[in-house]
GUKE-362121 format. One record per residue: x, y, z of N, C-alpha, C, O in turn; residue in three letters. Coordinates in steps of 0.001 Angstrom, whole numbers. Example, Ala and Ser with C-alpha at 12.3 -4.5 7.8 and 13.67 -1.06 7.14 Angstrom:
! GUKE-362121
SITE       nxx       nyy       nzz      caxx      cayy      cazz       cxx       cyy       czz       oxx       oyy       ozz    aa
SITE     13190     -5690      7800     12300     -4500      7800     13200     -3300      7800     14236     -3319      8465   ala
SITE     12850     -2250      7080     13670     -1060      7140     12900        30      7870     13409      1138      8039   ser
//
This chain:
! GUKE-362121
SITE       nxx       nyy       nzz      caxx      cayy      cazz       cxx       cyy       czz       oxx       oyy       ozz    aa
SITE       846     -1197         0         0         0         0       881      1247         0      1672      1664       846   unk
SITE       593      1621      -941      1306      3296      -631      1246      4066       396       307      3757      1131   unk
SITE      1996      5142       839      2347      5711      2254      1022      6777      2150       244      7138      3033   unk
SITE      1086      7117       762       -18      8600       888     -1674      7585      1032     -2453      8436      1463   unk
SITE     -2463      6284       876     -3136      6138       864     -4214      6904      2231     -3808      6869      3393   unk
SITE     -4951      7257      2038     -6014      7857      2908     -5456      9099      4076     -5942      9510      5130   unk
SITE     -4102      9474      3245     -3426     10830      4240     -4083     12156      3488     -4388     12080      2297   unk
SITE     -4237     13092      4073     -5363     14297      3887     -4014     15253      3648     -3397     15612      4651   unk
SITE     -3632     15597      2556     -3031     16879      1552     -3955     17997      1419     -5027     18100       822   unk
SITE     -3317     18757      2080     -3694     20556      1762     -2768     20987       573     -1572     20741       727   unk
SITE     -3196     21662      -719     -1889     22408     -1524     -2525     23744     -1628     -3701     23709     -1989   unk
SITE     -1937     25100     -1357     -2359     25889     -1685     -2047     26169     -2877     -1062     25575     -3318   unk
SITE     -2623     26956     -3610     -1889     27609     -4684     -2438     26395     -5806     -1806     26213     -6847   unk
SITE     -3877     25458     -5430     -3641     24298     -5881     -4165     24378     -7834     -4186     23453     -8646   unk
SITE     -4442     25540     -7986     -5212     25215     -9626     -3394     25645    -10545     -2992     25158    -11602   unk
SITE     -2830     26451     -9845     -1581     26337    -10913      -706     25036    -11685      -829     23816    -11567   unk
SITE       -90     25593    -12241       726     24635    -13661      1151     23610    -12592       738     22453    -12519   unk
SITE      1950     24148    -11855      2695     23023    -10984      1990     22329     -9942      1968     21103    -10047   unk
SITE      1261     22984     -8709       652     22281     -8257      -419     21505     -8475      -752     20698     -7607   unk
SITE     -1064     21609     -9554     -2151     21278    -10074     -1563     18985    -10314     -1998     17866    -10042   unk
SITE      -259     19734    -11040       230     18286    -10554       717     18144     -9380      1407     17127     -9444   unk
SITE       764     18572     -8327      1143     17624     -7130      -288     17047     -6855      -397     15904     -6411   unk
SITE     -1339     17789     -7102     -2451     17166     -6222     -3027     16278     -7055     -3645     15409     -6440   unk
SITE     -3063     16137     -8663     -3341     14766     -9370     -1965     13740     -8483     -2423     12967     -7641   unk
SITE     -1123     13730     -8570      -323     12878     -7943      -567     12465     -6980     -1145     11379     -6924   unk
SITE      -219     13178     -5812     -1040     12299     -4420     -2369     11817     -4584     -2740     10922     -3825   unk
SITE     -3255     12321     -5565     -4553     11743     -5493     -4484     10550     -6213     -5482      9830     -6253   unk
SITE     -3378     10210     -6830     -3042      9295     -7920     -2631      7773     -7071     -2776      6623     -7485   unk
SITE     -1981      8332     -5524     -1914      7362     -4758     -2442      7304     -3589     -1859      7038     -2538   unk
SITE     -3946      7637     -3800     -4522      7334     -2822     -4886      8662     -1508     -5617      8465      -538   unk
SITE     -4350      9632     -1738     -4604     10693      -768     -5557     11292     -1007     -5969     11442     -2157   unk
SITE     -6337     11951       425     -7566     12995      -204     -6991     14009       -29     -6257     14385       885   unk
SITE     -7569     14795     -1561     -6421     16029     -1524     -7430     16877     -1856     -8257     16848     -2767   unk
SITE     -7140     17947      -603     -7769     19061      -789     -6930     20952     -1577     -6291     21748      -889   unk
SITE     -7213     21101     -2876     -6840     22570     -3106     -7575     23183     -3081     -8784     23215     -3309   unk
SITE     -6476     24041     -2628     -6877     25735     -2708     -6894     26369     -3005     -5699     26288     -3287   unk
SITE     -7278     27728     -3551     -6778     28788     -4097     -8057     30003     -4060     -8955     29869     -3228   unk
SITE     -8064     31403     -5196     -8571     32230     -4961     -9893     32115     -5889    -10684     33053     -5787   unk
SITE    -10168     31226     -6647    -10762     31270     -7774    -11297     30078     -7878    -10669     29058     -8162   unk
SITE    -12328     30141     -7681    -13457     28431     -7298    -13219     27305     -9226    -12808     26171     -9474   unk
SITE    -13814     28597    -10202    -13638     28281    -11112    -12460     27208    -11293    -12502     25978    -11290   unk
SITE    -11547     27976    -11431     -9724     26857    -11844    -10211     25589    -10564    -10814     24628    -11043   unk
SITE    -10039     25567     -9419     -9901     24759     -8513    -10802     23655     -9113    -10438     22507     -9371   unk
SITE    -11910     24125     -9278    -13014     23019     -9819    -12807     21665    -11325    -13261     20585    -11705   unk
SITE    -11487     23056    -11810    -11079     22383    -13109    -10353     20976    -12730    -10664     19865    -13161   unk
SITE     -9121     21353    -11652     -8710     20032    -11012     -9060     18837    -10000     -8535     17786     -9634   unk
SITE    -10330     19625     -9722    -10968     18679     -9027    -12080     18004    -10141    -12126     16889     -9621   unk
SITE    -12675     17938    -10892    -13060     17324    -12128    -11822     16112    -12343    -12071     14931    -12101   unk
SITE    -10452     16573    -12831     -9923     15652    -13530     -9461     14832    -12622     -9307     13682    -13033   unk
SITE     -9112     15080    -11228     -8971     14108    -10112    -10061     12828    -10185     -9735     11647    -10070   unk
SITE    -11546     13368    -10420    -12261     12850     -9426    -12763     11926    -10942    -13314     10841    -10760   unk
SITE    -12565     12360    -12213    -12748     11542    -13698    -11272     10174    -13617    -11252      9252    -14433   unk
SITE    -10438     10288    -12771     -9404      9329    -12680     -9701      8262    -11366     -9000      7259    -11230   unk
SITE    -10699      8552    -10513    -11045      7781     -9685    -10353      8327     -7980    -10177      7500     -7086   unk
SITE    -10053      9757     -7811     -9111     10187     -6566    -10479     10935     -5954    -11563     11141     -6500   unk
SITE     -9924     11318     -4375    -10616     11759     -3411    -10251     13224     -3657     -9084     13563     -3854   unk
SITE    -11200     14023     -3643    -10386     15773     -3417    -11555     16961     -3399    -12664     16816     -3912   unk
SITE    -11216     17852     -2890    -12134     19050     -2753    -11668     20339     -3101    -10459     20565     -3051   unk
SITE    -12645     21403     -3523    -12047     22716     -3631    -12336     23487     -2585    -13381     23178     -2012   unk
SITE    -11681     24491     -2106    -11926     25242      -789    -11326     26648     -1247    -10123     26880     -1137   unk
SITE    -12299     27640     -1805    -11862     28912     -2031    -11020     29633      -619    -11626     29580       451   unk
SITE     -9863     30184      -642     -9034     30501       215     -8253     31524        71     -8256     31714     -1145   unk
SITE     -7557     32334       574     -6934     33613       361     -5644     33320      1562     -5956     33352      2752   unk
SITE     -4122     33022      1134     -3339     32797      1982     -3126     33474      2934     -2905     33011      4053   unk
SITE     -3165     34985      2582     -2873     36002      3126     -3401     36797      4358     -3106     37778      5041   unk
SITE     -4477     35689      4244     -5688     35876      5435     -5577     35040      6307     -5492     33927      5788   unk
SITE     -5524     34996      7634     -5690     34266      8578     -7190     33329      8665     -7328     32127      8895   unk
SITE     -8061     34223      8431     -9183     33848      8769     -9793     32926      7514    -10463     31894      7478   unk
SITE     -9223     33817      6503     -9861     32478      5361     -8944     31342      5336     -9290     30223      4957   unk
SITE     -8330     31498      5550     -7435     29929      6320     -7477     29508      7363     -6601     28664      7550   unk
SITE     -8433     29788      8621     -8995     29023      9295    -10345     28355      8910    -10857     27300      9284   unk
SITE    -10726     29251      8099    -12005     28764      7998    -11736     27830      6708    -12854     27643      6229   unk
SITE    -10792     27168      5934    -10416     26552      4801    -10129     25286      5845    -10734     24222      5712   unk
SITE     -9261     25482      6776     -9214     24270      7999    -10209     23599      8255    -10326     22381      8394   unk
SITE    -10942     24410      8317    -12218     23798      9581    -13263     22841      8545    -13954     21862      8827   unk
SITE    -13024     23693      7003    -13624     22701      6140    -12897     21441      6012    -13258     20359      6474   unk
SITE    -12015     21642      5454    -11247     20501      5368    -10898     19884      6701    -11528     18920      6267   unk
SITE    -10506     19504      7899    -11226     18548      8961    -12197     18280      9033    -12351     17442      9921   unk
SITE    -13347     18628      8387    -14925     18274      8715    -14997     17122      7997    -15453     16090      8490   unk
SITE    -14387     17230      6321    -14530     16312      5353    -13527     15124      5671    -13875     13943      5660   unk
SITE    -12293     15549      5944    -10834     14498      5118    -10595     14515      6596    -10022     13525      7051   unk
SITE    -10982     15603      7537     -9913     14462      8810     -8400     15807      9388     -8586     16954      8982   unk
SITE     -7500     15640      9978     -6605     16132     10228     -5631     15733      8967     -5562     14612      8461   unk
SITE     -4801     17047      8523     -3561     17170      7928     -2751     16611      8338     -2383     16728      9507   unk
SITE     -2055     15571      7200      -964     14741      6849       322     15542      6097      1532     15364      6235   unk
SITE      -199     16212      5501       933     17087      4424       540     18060      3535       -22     17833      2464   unk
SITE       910     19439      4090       893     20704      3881      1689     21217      2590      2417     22115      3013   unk
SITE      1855     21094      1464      2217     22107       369      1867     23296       164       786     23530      -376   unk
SITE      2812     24407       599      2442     25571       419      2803     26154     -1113      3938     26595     -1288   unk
SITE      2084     26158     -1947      1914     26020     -3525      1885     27373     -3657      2841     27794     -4308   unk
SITE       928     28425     -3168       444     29691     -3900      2037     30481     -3845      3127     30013     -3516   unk
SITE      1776     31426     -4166      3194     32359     -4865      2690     33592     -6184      1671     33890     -6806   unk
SITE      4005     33983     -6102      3501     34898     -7617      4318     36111     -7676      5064     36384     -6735   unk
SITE      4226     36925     -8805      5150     38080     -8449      3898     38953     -9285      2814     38504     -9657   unk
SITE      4485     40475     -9458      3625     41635     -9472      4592     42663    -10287      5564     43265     -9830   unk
SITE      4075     42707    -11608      5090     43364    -12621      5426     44898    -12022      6192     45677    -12588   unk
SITE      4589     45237    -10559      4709     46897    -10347      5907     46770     -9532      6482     47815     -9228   unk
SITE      6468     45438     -9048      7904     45594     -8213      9245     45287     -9048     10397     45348     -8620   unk
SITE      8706     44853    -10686     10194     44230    -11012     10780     45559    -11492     10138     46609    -11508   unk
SITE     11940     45438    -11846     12613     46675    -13456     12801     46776    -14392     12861     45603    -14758   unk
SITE     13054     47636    -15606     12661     46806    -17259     13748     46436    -17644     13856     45771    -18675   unk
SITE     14996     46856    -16750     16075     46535    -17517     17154     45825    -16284     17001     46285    -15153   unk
SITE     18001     44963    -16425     18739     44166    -16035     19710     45404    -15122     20096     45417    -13953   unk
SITE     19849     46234    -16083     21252     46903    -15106     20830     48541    -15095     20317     49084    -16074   unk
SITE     21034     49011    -14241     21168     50284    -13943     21897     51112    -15031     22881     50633    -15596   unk
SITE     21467     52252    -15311     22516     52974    -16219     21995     54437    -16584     20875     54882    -16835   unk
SITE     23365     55046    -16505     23283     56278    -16159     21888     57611    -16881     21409     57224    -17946   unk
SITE     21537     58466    -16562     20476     58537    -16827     19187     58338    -17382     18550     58915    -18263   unk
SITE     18837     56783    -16187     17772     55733    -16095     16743     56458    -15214     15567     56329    -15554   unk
SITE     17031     57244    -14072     16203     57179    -13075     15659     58801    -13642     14571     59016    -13109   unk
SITE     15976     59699    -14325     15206     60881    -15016     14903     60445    -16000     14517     61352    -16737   unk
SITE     14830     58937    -16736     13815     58730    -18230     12688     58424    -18126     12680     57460    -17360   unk
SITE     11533     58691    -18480     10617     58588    -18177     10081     57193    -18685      9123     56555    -18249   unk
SITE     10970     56873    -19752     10545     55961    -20261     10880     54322    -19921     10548     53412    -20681   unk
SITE     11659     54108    -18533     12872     53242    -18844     12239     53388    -17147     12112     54472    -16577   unk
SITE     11931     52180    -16597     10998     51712    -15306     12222     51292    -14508     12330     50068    -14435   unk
SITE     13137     51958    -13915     14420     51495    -13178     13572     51293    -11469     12378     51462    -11220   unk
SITE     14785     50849    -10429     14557     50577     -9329     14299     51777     -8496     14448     51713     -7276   unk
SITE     13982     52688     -8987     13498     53956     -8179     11996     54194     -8330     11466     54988     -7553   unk
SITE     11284     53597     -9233     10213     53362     -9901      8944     52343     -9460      7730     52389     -9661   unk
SITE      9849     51383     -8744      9183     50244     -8271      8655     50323     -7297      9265     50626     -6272   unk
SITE      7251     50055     -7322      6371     50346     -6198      6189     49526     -4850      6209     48329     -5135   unk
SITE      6076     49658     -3952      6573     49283     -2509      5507     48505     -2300      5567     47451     -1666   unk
SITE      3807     49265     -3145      2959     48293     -2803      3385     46880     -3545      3268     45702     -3206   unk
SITE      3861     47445     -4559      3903     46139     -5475      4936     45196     -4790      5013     44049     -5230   unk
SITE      5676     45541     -3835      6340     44748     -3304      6021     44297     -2033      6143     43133     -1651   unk
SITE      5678     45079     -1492      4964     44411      -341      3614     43448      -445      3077     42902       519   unk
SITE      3048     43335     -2279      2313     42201     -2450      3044     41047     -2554      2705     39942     -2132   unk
SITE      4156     41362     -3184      5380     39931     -3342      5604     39359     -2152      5411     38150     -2021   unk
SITE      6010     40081     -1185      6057     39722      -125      5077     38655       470      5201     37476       799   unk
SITE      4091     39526       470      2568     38942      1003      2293     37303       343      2097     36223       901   unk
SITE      2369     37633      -833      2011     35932     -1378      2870     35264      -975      2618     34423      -112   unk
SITE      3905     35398     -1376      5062     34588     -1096      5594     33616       416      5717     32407       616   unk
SITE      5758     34552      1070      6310     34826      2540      5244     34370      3494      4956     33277      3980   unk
SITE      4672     35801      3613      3187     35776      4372      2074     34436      3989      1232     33829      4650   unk
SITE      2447     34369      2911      1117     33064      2497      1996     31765      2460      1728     30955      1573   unk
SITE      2815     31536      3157      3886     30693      3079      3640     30371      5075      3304     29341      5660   unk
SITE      3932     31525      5522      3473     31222      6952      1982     30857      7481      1636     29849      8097   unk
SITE      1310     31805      7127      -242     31797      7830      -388     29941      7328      -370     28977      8094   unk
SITE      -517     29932      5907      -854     28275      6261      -372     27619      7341     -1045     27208      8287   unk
SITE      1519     27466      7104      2100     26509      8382      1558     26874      9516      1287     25891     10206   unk
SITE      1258     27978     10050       953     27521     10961      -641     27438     11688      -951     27178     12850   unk
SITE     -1539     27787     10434     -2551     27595     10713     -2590     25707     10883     -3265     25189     11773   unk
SITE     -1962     25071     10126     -1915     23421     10045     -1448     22924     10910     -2058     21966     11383   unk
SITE      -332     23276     11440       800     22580     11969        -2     22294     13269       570     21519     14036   unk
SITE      -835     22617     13545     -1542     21856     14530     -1974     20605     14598     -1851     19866     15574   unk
SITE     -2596     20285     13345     -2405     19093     12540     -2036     18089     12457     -2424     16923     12518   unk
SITE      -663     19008     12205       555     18189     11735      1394     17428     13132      1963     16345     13271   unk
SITE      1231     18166     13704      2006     18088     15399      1310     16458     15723      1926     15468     16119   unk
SITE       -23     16565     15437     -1086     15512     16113      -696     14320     14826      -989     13207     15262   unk
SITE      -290     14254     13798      -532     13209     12783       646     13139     12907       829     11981     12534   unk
SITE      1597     13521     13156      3163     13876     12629      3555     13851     11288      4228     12961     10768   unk
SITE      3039     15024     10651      2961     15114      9437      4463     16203      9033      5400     16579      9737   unk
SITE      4220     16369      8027      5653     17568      7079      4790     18162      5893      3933     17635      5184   unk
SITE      5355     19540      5927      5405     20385      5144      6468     20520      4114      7659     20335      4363   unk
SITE      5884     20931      2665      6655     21579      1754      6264     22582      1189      5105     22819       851   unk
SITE      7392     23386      1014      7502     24875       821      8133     24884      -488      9141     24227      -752   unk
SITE      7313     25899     -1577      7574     25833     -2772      8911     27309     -3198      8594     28465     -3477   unk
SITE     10205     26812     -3125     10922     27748     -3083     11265     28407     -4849     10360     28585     -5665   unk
SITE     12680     28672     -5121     12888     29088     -6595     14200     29378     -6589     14933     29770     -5680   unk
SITE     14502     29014     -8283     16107     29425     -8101     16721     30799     -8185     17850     31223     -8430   unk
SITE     15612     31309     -7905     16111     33108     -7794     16255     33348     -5646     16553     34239     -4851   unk
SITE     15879     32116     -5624     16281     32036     -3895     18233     32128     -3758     19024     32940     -3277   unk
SITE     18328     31008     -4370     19692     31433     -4449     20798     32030     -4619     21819     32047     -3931   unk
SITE     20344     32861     -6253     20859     33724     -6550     19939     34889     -7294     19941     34767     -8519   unk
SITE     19382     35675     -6929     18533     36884     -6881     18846     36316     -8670     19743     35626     -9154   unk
SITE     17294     37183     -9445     17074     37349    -11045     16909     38350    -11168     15942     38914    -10654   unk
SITE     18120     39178    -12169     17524     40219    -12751     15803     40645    -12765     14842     39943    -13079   unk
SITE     15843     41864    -12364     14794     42979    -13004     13655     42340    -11609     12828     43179    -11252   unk
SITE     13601     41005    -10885     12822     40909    -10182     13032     40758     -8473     12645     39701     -7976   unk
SITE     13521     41601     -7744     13987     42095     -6738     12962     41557     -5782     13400     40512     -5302   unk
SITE     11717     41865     -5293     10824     41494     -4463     10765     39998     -4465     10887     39280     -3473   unk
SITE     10517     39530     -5982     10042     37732     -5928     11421     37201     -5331     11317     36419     -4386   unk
SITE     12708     37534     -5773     13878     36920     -5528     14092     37061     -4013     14769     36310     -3311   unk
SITE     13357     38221     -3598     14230     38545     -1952     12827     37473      -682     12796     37085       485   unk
SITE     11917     37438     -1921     10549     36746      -898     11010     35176      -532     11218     34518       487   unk
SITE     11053     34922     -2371     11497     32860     -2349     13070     32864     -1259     13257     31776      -714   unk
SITE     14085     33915      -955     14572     33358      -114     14720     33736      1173     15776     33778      1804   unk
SITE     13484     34047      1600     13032     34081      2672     12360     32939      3024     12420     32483      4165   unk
SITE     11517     32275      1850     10709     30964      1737     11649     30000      2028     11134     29004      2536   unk
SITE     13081     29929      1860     13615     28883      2241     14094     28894      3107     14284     27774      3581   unk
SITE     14697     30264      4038     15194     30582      4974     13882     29769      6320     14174     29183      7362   unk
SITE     12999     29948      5956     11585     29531      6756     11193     28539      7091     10606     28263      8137   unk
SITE     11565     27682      5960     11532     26858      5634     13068     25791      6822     12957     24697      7376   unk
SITE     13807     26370      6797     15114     25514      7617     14519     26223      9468     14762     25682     10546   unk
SITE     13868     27302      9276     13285     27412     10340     12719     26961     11416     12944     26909     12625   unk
SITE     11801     26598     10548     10117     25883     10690     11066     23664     10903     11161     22897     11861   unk
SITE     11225     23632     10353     12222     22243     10669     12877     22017     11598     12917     21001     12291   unk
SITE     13795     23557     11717     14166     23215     13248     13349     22940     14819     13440     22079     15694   unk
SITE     12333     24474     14567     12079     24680     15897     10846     23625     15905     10237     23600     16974   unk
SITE     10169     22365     14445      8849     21910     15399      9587     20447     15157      8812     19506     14980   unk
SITE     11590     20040     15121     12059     18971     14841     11276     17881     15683     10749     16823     15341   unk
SITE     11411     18638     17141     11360     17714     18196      9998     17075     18434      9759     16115     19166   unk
SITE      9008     17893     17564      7641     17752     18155      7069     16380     17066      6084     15695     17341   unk
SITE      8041     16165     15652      8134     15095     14996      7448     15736     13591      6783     14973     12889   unk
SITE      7581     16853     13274      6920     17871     12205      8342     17554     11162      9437     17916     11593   unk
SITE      8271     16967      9988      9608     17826      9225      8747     19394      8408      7566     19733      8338   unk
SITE      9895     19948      7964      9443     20658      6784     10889     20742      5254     12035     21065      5567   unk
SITE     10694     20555      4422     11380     20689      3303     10812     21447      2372      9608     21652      2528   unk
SITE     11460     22041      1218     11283     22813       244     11970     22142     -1027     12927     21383     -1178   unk
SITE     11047     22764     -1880     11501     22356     -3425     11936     23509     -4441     11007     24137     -4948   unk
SITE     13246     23862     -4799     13155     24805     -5878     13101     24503     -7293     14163     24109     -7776   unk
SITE     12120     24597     -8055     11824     24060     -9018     12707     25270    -10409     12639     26498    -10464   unk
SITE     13450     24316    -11338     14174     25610    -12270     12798     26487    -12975     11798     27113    -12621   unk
SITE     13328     26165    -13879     11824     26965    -15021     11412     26010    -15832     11853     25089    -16519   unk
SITE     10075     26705    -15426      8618     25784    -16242      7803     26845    -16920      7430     27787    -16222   unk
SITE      7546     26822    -17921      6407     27320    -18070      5055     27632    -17622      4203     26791    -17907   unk
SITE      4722     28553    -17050      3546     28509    -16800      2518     29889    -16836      2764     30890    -17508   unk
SITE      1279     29707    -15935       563     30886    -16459       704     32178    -16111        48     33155    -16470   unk
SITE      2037     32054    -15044      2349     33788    -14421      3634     34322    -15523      3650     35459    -15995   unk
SITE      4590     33363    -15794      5790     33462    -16577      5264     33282    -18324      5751     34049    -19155   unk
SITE      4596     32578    -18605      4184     32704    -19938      4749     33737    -21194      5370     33460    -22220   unk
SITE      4293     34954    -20694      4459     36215    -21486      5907     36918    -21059      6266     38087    -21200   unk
SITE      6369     36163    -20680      7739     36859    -20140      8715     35418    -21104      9720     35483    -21812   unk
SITE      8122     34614    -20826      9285     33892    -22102      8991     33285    -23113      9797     32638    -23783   unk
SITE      7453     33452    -23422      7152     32975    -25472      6695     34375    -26020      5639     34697    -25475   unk
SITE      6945     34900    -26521      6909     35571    -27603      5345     35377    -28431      4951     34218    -28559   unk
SITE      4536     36427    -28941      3166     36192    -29548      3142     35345    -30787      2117     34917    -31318   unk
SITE      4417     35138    -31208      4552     34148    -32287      4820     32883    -31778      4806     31907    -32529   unk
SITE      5132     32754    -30255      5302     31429    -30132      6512     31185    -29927      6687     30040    -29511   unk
SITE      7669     31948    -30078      9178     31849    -30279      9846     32374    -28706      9272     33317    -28162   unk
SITE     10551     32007    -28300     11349     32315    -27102     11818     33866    -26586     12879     34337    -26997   unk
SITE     11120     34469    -25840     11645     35785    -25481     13513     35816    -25434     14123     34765    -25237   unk
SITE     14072     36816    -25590     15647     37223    -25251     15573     36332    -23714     16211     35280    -23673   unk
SITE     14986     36661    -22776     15052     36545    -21267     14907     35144    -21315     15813     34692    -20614   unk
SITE     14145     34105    -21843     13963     32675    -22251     15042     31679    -22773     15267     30494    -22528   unk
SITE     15778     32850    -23798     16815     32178    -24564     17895     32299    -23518     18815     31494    -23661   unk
SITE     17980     33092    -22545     18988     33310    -21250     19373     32043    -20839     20357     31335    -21053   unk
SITE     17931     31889    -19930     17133     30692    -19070     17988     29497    -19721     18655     28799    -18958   unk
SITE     17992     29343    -20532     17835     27985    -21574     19809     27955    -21404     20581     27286    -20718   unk
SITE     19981     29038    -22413     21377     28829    -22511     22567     28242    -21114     23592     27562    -21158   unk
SITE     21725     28976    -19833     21899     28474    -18530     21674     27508    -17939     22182     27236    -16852   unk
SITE     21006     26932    -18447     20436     25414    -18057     21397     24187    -18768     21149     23704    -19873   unk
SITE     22216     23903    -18147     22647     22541    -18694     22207     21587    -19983     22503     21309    -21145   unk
SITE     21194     21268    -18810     20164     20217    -19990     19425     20770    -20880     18528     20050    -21320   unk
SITE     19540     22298    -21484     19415     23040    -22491     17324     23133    -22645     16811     23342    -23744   unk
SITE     16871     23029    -21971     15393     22962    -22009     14290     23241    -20622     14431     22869    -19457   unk
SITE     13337     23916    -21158     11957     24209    -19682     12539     22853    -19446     13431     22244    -20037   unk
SITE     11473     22415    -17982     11107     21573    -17311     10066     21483    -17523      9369     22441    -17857   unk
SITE      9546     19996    -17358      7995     19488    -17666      7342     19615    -16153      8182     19549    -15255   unk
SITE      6215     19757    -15810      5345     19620    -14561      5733     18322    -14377      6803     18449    -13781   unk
SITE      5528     17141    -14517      5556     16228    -14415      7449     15296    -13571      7718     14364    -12813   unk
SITE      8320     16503    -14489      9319     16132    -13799      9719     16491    -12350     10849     16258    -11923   unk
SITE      8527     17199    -11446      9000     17401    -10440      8003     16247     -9486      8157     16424     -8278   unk
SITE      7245     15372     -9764      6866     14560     -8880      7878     13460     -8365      7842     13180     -7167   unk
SITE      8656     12907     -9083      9363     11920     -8352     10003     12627     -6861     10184     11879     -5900   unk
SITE     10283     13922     -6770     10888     14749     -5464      9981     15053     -4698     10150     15341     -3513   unk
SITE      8532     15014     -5493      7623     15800     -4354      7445     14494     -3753      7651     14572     -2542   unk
SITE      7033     12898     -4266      6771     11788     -3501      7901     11491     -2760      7702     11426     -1547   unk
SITE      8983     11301     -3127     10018     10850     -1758      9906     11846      -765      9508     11549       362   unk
SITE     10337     13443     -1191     10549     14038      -231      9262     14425      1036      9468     14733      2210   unk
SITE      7851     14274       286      6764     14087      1292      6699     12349      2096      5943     12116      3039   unk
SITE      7269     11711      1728      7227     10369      2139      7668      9996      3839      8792      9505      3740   unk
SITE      7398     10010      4861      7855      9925      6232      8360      8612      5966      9348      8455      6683   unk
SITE      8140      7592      5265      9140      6499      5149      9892      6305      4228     10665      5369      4024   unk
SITE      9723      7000      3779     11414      6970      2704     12242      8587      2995     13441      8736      2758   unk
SITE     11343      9709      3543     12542     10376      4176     12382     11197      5351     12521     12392      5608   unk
SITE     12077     10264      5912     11769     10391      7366     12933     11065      8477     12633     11567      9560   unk
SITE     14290     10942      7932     15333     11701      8606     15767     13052      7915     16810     13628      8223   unk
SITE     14761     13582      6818     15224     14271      6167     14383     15988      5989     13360     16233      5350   unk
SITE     15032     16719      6598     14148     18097      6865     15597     18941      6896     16799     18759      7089   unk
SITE     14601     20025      6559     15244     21520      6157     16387     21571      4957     17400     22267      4886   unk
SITE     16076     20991      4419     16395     20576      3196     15924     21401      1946     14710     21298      1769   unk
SITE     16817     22487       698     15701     22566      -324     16657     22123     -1240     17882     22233     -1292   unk
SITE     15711     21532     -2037     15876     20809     -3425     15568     21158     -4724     14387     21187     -5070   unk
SITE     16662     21489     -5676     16523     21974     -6730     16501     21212     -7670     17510     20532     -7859   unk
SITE     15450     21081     -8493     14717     20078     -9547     14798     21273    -10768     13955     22168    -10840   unk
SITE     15582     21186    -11416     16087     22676    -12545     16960     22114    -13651     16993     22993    -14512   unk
SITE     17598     21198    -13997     18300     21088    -15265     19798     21497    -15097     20596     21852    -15965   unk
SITE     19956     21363    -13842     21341     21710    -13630     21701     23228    -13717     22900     23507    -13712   unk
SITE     20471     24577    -13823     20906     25564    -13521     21476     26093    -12251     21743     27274    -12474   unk
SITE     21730     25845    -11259     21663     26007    -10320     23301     25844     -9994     23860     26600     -9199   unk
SITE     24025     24738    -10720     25412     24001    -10592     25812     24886    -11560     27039     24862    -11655   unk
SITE     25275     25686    -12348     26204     25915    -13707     26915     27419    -13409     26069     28275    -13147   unk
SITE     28112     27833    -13403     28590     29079    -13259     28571     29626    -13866     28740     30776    -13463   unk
SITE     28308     29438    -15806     27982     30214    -17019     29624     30365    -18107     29883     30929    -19170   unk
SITE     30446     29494    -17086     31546     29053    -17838     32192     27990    -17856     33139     27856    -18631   unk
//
């Protein structure tokens, strides 16, 4: 029998590219998996194709950022599935009013009117980066971890490889995801003892519906910023959704890695190893 059979998965963030496959996956072995997100519509989309494959799962409109709509996303989900087994904190995102248009600073940038430098970038817009990211990264854990304490369950935290080394032009998302992992070795330490792990995943680049327009082109052809990505990547290509489940099942697995927390893991094509020479 598989480990995930009849364990109760929370994913936030659950109708996106990526999570959308973690929660066909665990539902694939047996877990009832409940997503989340802001938009009943999408959620409903993956709960259809779950439930057309024969899996357990629910949608629970939710707002990370809120305490309260994440208690009250709890209280649904224990009513139905039971206490939390394993927490994926999925949602994320960035906010084109915090990035910059251009990679590098240069000399009269910040009097052009035309040319969106780091003097430009709006604080709200960053303090939304923040908010999804960070903030909606905590309020779940620890709205769950109550949960989790009682099941002895683990969390994963959806990090990025701009955690490691900050990405051009996007300052807020880069400074949030590594805070997400910083939180992440946190959160592992201080609930080790209570039998909680937590781990993180940094996934390279995928395509999906926030990044889209930032690396295909209306013809279909690879943005400049895409052809970057690529040239940086080892294995010379996106990543498929699909290639990040073999990490999400071991590393959620309490018996296959049951000694293993505060840990993040980069599932990327070898960008991450590559120095660019």
């Amino acid at each position: 029998m598989s480990y995930f059979e009849n364990k109760t998965v929370v994913i936030t963030g659950g109708s996106g590219v990526l999570c959308r496959e973690f929660a066909k996956a665990m539902a694939s072995e047996g877990a009832k998996v409940a997503v989340l997100g802001r938009t009943l519509s999408k959620l409903d989309e993956v709960v259809k194709e779950i439930e057309e494959n024969g899996g357990t799962t629910m949608s629970v409109v939710c707002d990370v950022v809120s305490e309260e709509s994440v208690d009250a996303a709890k209280k649904i989900i224990n009513e139905k599935f039971g206490k939390t087994d394993i927490l994926i904190n999925g949602a994320g995102g960035n906010n084109a009013a915090a990035n910059t248009q251009k990679d590098y600073f240069e000399a009269g940038d910040k009097e052009n009117d035309d040319v969106k430098s780091f003097f430009d970038v709006s604080l709200d817009g960053f303090r939304y980066v923040f908010d999804v990211n960070i903030t909606g990264t905590v309020i779940p854990t620890k709205a769950f971890m109550t949960d989790l304490i009682e099941t002895k369950g683990n969390v994963l935290n959806i990090s990025s490889m701009s955690a490691y080394h900050p990405m051009t032009r996007v300052a807020a998302y880069s400074a949030a995801k590594a805070a997400v992992s910083n939180f992440t070795e946190w959160v592992a330490v201080h609930f080790a003892k209570a039998g909680v792990r937590c781990n993180a995943m940094a996934p390279g680049f995928f395509l999906t519906q926030q990044n889209h327009d930032l690396l295909v082109n209306p013809d279909g052809t690879n943005t400049s910023r895409a052809d970057k990505i690529i040239a940086g990547t080892p294995m010379g290509r996106f990543g498929e959704p699909e290639e990040l489940i073999g990490t999400l099942l071991w590393i959620t697995d309490n018996e296959k890695a049951g000694f293993v927390t505060g840990i993040v893991v980069p599932v990327d094509g070898g960008f991450n190893a590559y120095s660019g020479v």
